[in-house]
C-alpha positions as CSV (number, residue, x, y, z in Angstrom):
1,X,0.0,0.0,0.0
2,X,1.2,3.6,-1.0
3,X,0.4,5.7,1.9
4,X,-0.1,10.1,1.7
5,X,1.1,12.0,4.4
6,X,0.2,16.1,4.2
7,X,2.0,18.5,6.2
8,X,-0.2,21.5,6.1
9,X,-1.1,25.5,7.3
10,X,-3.6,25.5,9.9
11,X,-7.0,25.8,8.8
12,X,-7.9,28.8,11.2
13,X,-11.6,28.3,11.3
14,X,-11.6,28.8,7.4
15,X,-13.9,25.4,7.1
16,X,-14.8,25.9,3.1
17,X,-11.4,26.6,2.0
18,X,-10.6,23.9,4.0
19,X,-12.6,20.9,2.6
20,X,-11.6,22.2,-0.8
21,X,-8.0,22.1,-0.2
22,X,-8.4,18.6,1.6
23,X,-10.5,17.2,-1.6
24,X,-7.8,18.8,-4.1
25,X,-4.6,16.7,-1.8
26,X,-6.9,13.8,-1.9
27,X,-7.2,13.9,-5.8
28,X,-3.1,14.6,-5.9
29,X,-2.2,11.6,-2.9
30,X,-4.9,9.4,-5.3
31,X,-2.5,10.5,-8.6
32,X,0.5,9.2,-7.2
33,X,-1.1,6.0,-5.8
34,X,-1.9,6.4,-2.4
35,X,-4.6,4.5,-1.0
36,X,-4.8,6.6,2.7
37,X,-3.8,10.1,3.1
38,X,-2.6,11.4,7.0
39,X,-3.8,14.8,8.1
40,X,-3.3,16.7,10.9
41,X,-4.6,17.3,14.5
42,X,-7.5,19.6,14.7
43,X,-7.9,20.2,10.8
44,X,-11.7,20.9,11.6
45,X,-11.9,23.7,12.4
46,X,-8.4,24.4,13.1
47,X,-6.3,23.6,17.0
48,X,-5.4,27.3,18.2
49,X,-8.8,28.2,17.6
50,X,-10.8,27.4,21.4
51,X,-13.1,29.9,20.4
52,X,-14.3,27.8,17.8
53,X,-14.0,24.1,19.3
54,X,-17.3,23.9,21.4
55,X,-19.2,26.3,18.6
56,X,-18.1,24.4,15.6
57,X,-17.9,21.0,16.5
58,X,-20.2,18.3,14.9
59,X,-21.3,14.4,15.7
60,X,-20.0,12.2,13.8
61,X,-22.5,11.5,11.4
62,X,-22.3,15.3,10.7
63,X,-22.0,17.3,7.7
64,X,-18.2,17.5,7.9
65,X,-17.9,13.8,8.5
66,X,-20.4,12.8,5.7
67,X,-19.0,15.4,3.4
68,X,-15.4,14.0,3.6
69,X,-16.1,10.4,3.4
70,X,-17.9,11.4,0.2
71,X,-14.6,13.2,-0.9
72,X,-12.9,10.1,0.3
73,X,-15.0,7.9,-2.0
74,X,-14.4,9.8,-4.9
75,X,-11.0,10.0,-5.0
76,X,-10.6,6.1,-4.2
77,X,-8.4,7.2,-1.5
78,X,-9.1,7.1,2.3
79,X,-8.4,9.9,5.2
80,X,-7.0,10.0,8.4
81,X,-8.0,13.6,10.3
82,X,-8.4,15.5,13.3
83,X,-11.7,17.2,14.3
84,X,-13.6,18.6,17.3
85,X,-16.6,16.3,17.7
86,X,-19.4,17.0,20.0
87,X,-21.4,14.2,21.5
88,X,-24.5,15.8,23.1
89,X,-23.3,18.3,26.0
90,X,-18.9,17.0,25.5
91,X,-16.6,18.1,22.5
92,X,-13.8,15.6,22.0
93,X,-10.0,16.2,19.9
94,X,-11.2,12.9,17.7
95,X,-9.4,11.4,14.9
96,X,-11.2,9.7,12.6
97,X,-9.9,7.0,9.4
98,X,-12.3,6.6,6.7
99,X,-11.6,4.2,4.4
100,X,-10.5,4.7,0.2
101,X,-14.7,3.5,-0.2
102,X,-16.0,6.4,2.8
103,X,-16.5,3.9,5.7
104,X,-15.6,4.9,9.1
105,X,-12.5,2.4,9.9
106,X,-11.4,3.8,13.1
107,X,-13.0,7.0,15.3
108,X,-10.9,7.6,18.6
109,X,-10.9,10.4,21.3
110,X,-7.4,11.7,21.8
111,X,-6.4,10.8,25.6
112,X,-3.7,12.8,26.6
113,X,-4.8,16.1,26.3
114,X,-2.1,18.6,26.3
115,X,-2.1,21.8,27.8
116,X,-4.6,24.4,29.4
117,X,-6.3,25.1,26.4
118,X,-7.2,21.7,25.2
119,X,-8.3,20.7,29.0
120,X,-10.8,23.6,28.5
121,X,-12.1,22.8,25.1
122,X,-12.4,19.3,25.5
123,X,-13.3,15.8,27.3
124,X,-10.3,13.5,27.5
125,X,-11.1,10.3,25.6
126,X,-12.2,6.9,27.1
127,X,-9.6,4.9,25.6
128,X,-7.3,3.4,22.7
129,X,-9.8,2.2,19.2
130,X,-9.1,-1.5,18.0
131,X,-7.0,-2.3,15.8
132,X,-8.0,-2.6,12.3
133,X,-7.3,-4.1,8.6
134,X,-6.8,-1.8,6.0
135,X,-5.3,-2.6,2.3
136,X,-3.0,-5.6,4.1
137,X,-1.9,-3.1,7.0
138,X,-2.9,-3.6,10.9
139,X,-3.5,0.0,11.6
140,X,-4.1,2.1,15.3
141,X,-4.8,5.7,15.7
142,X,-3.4,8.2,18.2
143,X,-3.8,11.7,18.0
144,X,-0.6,13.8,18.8
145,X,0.8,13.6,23.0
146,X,-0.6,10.4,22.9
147,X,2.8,9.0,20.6
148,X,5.0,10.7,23.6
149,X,4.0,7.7,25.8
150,X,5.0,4.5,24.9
151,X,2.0,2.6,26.8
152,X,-0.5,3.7,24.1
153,X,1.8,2.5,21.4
154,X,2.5,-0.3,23.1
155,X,-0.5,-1.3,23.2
156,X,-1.8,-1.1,19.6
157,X,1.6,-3.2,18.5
158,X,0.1,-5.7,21.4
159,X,-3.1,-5.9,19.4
160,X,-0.9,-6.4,16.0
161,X,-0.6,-2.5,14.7
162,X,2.1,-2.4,12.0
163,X,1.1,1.4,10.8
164,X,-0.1,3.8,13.4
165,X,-1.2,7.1,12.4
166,X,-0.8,10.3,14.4
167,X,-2.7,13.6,12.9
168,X,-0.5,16.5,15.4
169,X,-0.6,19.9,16.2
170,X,2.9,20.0,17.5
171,X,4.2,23.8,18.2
172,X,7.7,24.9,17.2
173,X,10.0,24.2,20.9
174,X,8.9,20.5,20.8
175,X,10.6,19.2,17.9
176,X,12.4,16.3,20.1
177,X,9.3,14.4,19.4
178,X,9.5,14.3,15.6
179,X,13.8,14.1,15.6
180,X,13.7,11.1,18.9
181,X,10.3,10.2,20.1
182,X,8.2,9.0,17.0
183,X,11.0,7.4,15.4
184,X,11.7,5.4,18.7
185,X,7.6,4.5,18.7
186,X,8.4,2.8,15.6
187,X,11.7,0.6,16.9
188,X,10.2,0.0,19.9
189,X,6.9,-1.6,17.9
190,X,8.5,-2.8,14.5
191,X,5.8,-0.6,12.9
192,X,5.4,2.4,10.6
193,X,4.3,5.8,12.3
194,X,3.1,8.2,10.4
195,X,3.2,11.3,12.1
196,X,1.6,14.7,10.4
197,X,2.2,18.3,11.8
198,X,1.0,21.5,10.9
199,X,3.3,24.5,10.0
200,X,2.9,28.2,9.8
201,X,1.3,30.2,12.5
202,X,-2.0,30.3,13.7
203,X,-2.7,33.3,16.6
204,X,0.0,33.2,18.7
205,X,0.7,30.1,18.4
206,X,3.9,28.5,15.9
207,X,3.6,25.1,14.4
208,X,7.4,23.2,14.0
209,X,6.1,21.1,10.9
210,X,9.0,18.2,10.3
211,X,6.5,15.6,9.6
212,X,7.6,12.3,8.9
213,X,6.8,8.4,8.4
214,X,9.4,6.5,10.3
215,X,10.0,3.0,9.5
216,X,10.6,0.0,12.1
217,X,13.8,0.5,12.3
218,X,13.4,4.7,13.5
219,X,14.9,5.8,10.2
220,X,12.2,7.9,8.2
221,X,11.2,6.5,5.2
222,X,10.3,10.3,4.2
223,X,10.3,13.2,6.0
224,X,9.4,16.9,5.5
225,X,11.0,20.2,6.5
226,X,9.9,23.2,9.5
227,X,8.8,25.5,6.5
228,X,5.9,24.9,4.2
229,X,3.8,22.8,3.5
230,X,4.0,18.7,1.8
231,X,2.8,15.8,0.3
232,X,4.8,13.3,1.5
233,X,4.1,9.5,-0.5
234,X,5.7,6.2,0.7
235,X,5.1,2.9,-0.2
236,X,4.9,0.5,2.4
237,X,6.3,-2.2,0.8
238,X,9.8,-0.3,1.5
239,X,9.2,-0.5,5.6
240,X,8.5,-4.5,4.8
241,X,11.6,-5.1,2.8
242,X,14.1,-3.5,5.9
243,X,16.4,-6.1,7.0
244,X,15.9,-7.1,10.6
245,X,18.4,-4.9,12.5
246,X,17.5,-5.7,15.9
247,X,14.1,-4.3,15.9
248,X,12.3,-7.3,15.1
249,X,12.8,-8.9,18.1
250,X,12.4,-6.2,20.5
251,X,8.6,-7.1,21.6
252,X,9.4,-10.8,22.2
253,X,12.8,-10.4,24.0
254,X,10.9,-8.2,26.5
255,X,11.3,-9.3,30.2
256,X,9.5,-7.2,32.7
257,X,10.7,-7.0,36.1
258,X,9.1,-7.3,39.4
259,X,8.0,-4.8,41.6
């Protein structure tokens, strides 16, 4: 499988402008093969915008939800995103996979919400998604922090992830996370992470971009740079064909100790 990653400008609240950009990278990740495009944290409608979370956020079987898996299931290419849901009175950081033919793979709730401004705006998720099959990948979902603890990757390459997706928001400061952290999700799991950051500004707040899809053995199989935006393509098949280097083995060599 050929998977899309898109490093991107923050949205901003500009919702129109930004399905239309989001169907136009789908057409281009669907051009060059891809059968799953990765988007960033918050896309809908945009992460330094808490004035908007609560006011803008949809269900899931919204307008913005139905309208993408439509845009999805044109391009023959499926999505990966992050959006404020509401669910009755509670607005969650989701991420949601829809698959290259519009169905909802995976939703999740992010659970490690980061900072004073995303405990305001929203309700800390329940707990990881399954695991699921996806164009002969075993893929998990977590949405930004949640890659900086190694439980919740654990834990999805316990249930058999071999791709996990990560739509971020991750500011300019923080970039030991894209240079040390996701690479080392990846060894420590023999799986691809596919990790996609915003860049640019949005308010006060900096993005660091440096997006990247690190293969098991925490070398990135692509990677893009702090300035501008990216489409980022990588077939899988690559990650597959790295000699064993150590990695491999990691999960069953394992030995806990005792407390």
């Amino acid at each position: 499988m050929k998977l899309a990653l898109w490093q991107c400008h923050p949205t901003d609240g500009r919702v129109a402008e930004a399905l239309d950009a989001l169907e136009a990278q789908l057409a281009a990740a669907a051009a060059a093969g891809a059968r799953l495009l990765v988007v960033p944290e918050l896309y809908l409608p945009g992460y330094n915008r808490p004035d908007l979370h609560a006011a803008l956020a949809q269900p899931a079987d919204g307008v913005w939800m139905t309208h993408i898996r439509e845009l999805a299931r044109a391009a023959g290419c499926g999505v990966c995103l992050g959006w404020a849901e509401r669910d009755g009175s509670d607005v969650y950081n989701a991420g949601t996979l829809i698959g290259p033919d519009g169905s909802i793979l995976i939703h999740y709730r992010k659970i490690q919400l980061f900072g004073g401004m995303e405990a305001e705006s929203f309700r800390r998720g329940a707990g990881l998604a399954p695991v699921v099959d996806i164009e002969g990948r075993r893929v998990g979902l977590l949405v930004c922090y949640d890659i900086e603890f190694p439980g919740h990757a654990a834990a999805l390459g316990a249930a058999g992830a071999d791709l996990i997706l990560v739509p971020t928001a991750n500011p300019v400061g923080y970039e030991h996370v894209q240079r040390t952290l996701v690479p080392a999700r990846a060894h420590e799991n023999d799986a691809v992470v596919a990790y996609a950051n915003l860049v640019g500004t949005e308010g006060d707040l900096s993005f660091g971009g440096l997006s990247l899809i690190a293969g098991p053995d925490g070398l990135p199989l692509a990677s893009a740079g702090a300035w501008g935006e990216a489409l980022l393509v990588v077939d899988l098949d690559a990650a597959a064909a790295i000699p064993p280097a150590g990695h491999a083995t990691l999960a069953a060599d394992y030995r806990p100790v005792d407390r």
